[in-house]
C-alpha positions in Angstrom: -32.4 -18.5 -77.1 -32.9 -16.9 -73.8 -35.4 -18.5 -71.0 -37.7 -16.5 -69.2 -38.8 -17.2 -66.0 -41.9 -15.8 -64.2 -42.7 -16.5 -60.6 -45.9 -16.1 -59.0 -44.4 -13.9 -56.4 -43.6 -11.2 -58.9 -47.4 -10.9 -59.2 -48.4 -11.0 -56.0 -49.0 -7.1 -54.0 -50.9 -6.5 -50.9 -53.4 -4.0 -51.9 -54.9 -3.9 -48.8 -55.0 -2.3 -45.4 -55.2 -4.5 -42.1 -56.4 -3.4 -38.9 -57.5 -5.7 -36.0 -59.8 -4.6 -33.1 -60.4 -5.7 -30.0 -64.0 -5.3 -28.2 -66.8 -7.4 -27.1 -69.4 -5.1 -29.0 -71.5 -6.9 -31.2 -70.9 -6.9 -34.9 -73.7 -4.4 -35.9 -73.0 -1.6 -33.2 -69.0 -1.8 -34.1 -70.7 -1.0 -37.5 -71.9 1.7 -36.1 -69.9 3.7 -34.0 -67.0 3.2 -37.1 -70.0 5.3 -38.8 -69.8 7.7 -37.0 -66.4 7.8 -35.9 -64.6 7.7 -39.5 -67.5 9.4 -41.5 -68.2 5.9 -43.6 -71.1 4.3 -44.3 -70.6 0.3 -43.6 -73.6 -1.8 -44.1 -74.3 -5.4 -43.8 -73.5 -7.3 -46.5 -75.7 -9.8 -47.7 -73.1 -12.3 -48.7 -70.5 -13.5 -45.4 -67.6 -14.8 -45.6 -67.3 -18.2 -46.0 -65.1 -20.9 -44.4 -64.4 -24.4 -45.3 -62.9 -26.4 -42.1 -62.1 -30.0 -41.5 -65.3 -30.1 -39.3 -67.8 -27.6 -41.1 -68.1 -24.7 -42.9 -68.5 -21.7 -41.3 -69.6 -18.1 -42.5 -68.2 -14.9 -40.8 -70.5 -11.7 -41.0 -69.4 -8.7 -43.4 -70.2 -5.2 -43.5 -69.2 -3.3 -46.3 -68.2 0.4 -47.7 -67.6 1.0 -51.0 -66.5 4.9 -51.3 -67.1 5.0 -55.0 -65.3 8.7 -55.2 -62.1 7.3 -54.3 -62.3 3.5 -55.0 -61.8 2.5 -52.0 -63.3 -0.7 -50.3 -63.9 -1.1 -46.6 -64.9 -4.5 -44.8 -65.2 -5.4 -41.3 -65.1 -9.0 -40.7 -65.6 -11.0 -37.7 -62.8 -13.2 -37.0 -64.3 -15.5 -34.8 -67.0 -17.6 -34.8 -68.2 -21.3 -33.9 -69.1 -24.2 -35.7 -71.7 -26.8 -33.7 -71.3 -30.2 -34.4 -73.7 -33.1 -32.8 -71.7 -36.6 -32.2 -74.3 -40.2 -32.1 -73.0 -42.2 -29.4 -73.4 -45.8 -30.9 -73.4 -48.0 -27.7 -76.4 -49.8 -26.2 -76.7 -48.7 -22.2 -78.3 -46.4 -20.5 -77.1 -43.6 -22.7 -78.1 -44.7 -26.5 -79.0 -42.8 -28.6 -78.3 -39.7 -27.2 -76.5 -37.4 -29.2 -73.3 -35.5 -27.3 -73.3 -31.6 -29.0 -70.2 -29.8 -29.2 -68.7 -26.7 -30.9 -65.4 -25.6 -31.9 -63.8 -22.2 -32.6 -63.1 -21.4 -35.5 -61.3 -18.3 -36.9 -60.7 -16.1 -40.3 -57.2 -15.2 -39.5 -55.8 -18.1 -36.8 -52.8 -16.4 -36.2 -54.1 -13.8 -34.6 -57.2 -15.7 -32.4 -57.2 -12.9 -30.5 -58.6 -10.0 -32.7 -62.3 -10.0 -32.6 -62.9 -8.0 -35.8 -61.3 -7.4 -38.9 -61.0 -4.2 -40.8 -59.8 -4.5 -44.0 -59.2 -1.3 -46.3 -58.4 -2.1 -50.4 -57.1 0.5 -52.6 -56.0 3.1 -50.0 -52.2 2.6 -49.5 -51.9 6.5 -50.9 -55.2 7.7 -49.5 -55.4 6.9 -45.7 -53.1 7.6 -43.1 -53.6 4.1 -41.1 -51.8 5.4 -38.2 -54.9 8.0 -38.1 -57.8 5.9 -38.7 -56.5 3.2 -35.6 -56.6 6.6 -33.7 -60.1 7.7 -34.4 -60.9 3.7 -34.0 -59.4 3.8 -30.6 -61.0 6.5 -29.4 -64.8 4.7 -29.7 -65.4 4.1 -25.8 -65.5 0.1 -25.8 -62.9 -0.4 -27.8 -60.0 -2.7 -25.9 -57.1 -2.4 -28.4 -56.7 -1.5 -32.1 -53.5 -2.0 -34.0 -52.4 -1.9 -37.9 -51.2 -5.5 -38.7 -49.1 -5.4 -41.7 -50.6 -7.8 -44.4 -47.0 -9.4 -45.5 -46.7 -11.0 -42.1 -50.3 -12.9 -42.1 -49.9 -16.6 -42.9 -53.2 -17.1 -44.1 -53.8 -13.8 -46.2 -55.5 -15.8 -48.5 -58.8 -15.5 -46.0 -58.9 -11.8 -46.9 -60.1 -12.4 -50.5 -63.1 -11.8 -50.5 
């Protein structure tokens, strides 16, 4: 009798577009001008994504699309974000109990610390012409740099399931 052998790779498929962008705009007027600029409607989603670090969790803001003609799901994600942690000093002097605040970066994708936002595009692999949407993103006035990133190189891909 013959074995069969199935490996977890066989079912695995990126499904998704990537695209990074960096800009110091806020969150809400990247939103926006992507509006406009790619004829989309993103809107804030009430559920972030969430992060589980050693130190905290953190939540990263979402706006969503969902372009229900064509299936096709568009997020922008924050990548960065901070988590504040306050530290009791324990000693008896001049300083006790005063409590020493710090915060730490923290980010959705940390290979690429970087990127401010996120764009990620499901179900479009036949549909979109990537190379044309970074274009239309990169011509939005405060935009720094926008480039495709292609999802089988990210590390930590797993932070896109959302």
């Amino acid at each position: 009798m013959a074995n069969l052998k199935l490996s977890i790779e066989d079912f695995e498929q990126e499904d998704f577009l990537v695209i990074a962008v960096h800009t110091s705009l806020e969150d809400y007027r990247l939103a926006y001008f992507l509006n406009l600029n790619l004829g989309i409607f993103l809107s804030k989603n009430k559920f972030d994504v969430e992060s589980q670090e050693k130190i905290g969790t953190s939540s990263f803001t979402r706006f969503t699309f969902k372009d229900k003609k064509k299936y096709i799901n568009w997020d922008l994600v924050q990548n960065k974000n901070k988590i504040e942690n306050t530290e009791n000093i324990a000693t008896q002097d001049l300083f006790s109990g005063y409590k020493n605040k710090f915060s730490t970066s923290v980010y959705l994708l940390p290979e690429y610390k970087k990127v401010d936002y996120i764009i990620r595009i499901e179900n479009a692999e036949n549909e979109i012409d990537i190379n044309k949407i970074v274009v239309q993103i990169n011509s939005i006035e405060s935009i720094k740099m926008v480039y495709a990133i292609d999802p089988k190189k990210i590390k930590s891909k797993n932070n896109l399931i959302f």
